[in-house]
Structure formats: C-alpha cells, structure tokens
N, C-alpha and C positions, 0 to 999 in steps of 0.2 A: 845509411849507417847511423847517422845523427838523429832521424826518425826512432829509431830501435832503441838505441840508447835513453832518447827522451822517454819512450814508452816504457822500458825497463824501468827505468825509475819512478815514472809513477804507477806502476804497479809496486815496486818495494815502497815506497811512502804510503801509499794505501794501506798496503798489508799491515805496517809499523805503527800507525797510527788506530786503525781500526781494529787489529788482531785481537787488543785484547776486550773489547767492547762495551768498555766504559770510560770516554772522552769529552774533552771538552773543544769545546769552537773554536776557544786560544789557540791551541796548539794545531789543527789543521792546516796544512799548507793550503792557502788561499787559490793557488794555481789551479787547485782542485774543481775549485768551486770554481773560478774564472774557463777552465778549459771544457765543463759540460761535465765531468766525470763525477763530481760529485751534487747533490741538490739537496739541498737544504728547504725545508717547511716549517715553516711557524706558526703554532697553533695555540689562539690565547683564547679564554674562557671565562666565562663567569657563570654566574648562579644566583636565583634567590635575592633580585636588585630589589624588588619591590619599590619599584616607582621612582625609589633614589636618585632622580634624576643630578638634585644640589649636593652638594655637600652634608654632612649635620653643622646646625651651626656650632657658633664656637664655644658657649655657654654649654653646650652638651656632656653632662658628665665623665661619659664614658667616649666617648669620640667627637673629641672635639674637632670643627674644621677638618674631620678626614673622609673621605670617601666621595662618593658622587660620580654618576657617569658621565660629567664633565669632564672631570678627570681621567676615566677610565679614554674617553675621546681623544684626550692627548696623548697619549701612552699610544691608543693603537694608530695614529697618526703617524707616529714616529717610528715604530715598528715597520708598518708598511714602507716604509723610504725604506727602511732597511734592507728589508727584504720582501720582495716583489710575493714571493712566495707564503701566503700569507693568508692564515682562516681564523673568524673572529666567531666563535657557537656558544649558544647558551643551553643550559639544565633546566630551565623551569621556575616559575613563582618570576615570571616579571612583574604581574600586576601587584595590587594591593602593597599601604603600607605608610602613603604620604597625602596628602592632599590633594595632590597631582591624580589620584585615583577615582577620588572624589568627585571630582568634575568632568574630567576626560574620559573616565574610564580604562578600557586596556587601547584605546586610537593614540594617545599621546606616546605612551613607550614605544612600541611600533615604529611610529614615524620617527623618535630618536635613532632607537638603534638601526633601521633603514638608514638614517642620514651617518651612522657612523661604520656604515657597512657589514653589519651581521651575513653571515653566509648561510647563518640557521639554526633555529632552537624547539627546544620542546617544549613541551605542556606539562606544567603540575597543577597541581592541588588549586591554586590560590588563582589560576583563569578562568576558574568556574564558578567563580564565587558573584557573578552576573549573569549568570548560565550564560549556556551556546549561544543567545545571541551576541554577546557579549564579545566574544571569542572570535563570533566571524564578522563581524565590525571592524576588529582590529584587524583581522587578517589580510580583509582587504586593505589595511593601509602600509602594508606589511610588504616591500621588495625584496624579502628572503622567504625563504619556506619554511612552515612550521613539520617538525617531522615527529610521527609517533606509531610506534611498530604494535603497541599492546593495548589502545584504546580503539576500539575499532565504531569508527564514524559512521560505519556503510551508511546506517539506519538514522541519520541524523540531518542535521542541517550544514555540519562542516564535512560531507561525506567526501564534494568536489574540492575541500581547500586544505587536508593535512594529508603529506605524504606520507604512504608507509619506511619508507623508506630514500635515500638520497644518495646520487655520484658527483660527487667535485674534482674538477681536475686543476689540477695546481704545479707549473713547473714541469708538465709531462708523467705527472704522476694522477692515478685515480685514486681517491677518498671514499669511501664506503661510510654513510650514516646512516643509522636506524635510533631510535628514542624508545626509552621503558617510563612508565610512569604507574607511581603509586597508585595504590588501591584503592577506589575512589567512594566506594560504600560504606559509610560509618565517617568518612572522614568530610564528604560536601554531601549535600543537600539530595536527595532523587531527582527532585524538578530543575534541580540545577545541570543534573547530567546526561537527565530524558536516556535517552534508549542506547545511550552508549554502552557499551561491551568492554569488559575489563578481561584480558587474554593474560595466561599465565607467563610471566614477565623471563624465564626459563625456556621454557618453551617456545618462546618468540624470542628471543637473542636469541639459542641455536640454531632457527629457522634463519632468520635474517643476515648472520656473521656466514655462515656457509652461502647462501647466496651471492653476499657481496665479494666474498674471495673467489669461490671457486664457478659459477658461474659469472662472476663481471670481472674475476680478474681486479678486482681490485689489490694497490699497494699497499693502502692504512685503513684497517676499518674502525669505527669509532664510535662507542655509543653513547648518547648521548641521555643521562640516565638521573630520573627524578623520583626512584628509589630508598635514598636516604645513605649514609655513607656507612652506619654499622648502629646496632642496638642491643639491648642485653638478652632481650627476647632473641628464636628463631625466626623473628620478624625478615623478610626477604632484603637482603640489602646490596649494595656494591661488592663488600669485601667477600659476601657469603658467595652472591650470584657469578663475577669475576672468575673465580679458578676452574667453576665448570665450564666454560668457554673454550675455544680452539682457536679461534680465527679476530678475534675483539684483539685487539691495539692497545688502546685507552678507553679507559671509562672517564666519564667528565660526568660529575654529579652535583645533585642539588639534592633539598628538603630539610638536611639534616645541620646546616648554617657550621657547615666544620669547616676549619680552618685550617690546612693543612701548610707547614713551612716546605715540605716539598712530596709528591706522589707518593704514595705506595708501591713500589711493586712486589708483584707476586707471583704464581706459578700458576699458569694455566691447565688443563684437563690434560697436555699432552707436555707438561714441566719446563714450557717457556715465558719468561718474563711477560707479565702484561701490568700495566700502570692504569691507576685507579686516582684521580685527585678532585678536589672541590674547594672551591675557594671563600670560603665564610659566608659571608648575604650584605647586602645593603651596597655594593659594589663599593665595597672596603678593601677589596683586592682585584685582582686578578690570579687564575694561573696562565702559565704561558711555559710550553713544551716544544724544542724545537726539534725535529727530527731531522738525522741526515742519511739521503741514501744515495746509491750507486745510480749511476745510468741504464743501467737493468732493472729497477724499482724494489732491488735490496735493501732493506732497512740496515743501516751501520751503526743508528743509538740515537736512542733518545738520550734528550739532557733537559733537566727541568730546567725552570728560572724560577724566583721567587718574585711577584711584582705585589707590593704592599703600598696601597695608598692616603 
C-alpha cells in the first residue's frame, strides 16, 4: 500500500515538474535524482583555446587576468564532485595562438586537457597548420579521442587515430559523437593536409545522427562541430546545417569565436528543439548544458548554464 502510494507520487511530481518542459534543477525534487528515476548529465565545452593554456595577463587591454584553461581546470573539477555524471568535449582550434605553440607544438595541449579529463574533441582549421604530422604527435599524447565524421583520413597518416565517430556511456545513458569540420581548401595549406577528403559536412551528420540513434540506440547525440556558428554568406554553418537534422541533440561549435550568453534553440527537420552553442575562444568561457532524463533514457530538458571566466 505504502509502496503504491510512494510510486503514485512520484509519478505526479515527475509529471508536475517536467509536463511543461522548461525547468530548472532548483525546483526538482532531489528524491528523484537520489532514487534512480531521474539522471542528470553534464555536458561542459569549449572551443577555439588556442594554447590559452594562462590566463591573459593583467596589462591586457581587452581581457585582463581573464581566461586560461587553468581556470577552465577548476570549474570542471568542481563540476565533476558535483555530479558524477559528467563530459568535458571540444570544437576544434586547440593549437595555435600562444607561445606555448611555439615550442610544444599541439603535444603540450593534449597532455593538458588529458590531465583535465577531455572525453573528446575535434579537429579544425588551426591543427593543420603543422600538417598531419603534427596532428598525430599530439594524438598520441592525447588519452581521449579525436573524433571527425567529414575529414576522411583513410588515406593519410592519421587514418588509425581519428574516430569517425564516438559512444560514451554516462549514468546508464549512451552519448552518441560525430565531429563536422570546416572546409579545409583555400583556408590551410595542400601539403599541410596531403590526401585528406573533405565530405559534405550534410550529408555526413545525416549519415552519422541516424546511425548513432537508431542503430546504437543512443540517448544524446552530439555533434561536435567546427563549422562556424553563422555568416552572411550561404556559407554552411551551425545554425544553417542544425534544423536539417533529426536525430542531433546539441551542436557544440567552434571557428566562428561567438560568444553565446546562452544556446540557441531551434527546430529541427521533424519541428523539435535542438540546441546549437559555442563559447567565444581563448577559453574565456565555458558552455555547460545539463540534461535531465528518465530511467528509460527520456530526455526531460535541457537547461543551459552560463560559465564566464
């Protein structure tokens, strides 16, 4: 009797709270999350560090003393206590930018964001810019995987070390990654990107999102995308590529150093919300999205956060 009744009610609290499917973490009864029925994931991001490893100093006109993946280090440190459940991905353009470039090349980033737990990022523009060797130097120093859906390595020397694709499981739940990355002709070098294949960045998220849903059954797919966030041209971007999708989540982007106070959403190809953000460059922010879903691997709502460093 007392079972039934307990149950009853948290089915109306659920209902109450999620019905209308724009909520915040405040107001969720915690029992939720304590008794399994609810799970909670947290998903923080960056883009576009270029080597920021410090701070800028403090003399710096425009940002003084702000930023640094020092900092970014403590944030997701403390994050993680918070909740177990918890992915730290990047957009692209680690390398270049600092001195730290200079000399390490892209091995030094790498073994940062290894040491601060990356679960996985893409490739842009600016890892090429020491060609592929370059690229897989770093990679091997690299304990997360590089993932990229529309540069195809077959024919290269990184062919064995970028995945086309990625499953994380977090909480009981499967993540779905796949990476888009800008067009790389006119904008890096030829010798810089030897026999690499640049695949129509459309046509590869629809491949990729349908896989990861309906044959992996994934809960969240995500793409991870160094595209550019939007331009005046019909130049291909997030916000253009985003609404032809079905099965894409979040976009998490890089290139375009935008600054976003919280996601976009929008309407995907079949008129349900999908979020689209990116977090400026120089690791001056963060984004961070927490998602919560059912014990069935129902999504209940995202909620952004804003994290400004």
């Amino acid at each position: 009797m007392g079972g039934s009744i307990m149950s009853n009610r948290r089915k109306f609290l659920m209902q109450s709270v999620l019905g209308s499917g724009s909520i915040a973490l405040g107001i969720l009864p915690q029992e939720l999350f304590a008794s399994g029925e609810l799970v909670k994931l947290t998903v923080m991001h960056t883009n576009d560090m270029h080597c920021h490893i410090d701070p800028f100093p403090e003399d710096d006109t425009e940002y003084p003393g702000k930023g640094g993946m020092v900092r970014i280090a403590s944030l997701v440190s403390q994050c993680r206590k918070e909740n177990p459940n918890f992915m730290l991905l990047d957009a692209g353009d680690m390398f270049q930018g600092t001195p730290y470039f200079n000399y390490f090349k892209g091995d030094l980033m790498m073994k940062v964001m290894s040491k601060m737990g990356y679960d996985a990022g893409t490739i842009g523009n600016h890892e090429f810019d020491n060609g592929m060797g370059d690229i897989l130097s770093a990679a091997k120093q690299a304990s997360f995987p590089l993932v990229s859906s529309n540069y195809d390595f077959s024919d290269t020397i990184l062919a064995e070390h970028v995945k086309s694709h990625l499953i994380l499981k977090k909480g009981g739940l499967k993540i779905g990654i796949y990476g888009l990355g800008i067009e790389l002709d006119g904008l890096v070098g030829k010798l810089n990107f030897g026999n690499t294949r640049y695949l129509n960045p459309l046509e590869t998220a629809l491949k990729m999102e349908r896989m990861l849903k309906k044959d992996h059954s994934c809960d969240l797919v995500i793409c991870l995308s160094h595209l550019g966030y939007s331009y005046q041209t019909d130049k291909i971007s997030d916000i253009v590529l985003a609404p032809q999708t079905k099965y894409t989540d979040l976009f998490i982007g890089g290139h375009t150093h935008t600054f976003l106070e919280k996601p976009a959403i929008l309407k995907n190809a079949e008129g349900k919300p999908i979020l689209v953000n990116q977090a400026g460059w120089a690791a001056l922010s963060t984004g961070k999205i927490e998602f919560v879903f059912d014990r069935s691997g129902k999504m209940k709502a995202p909620i952004p956060v804003v994290s400004n460093l």
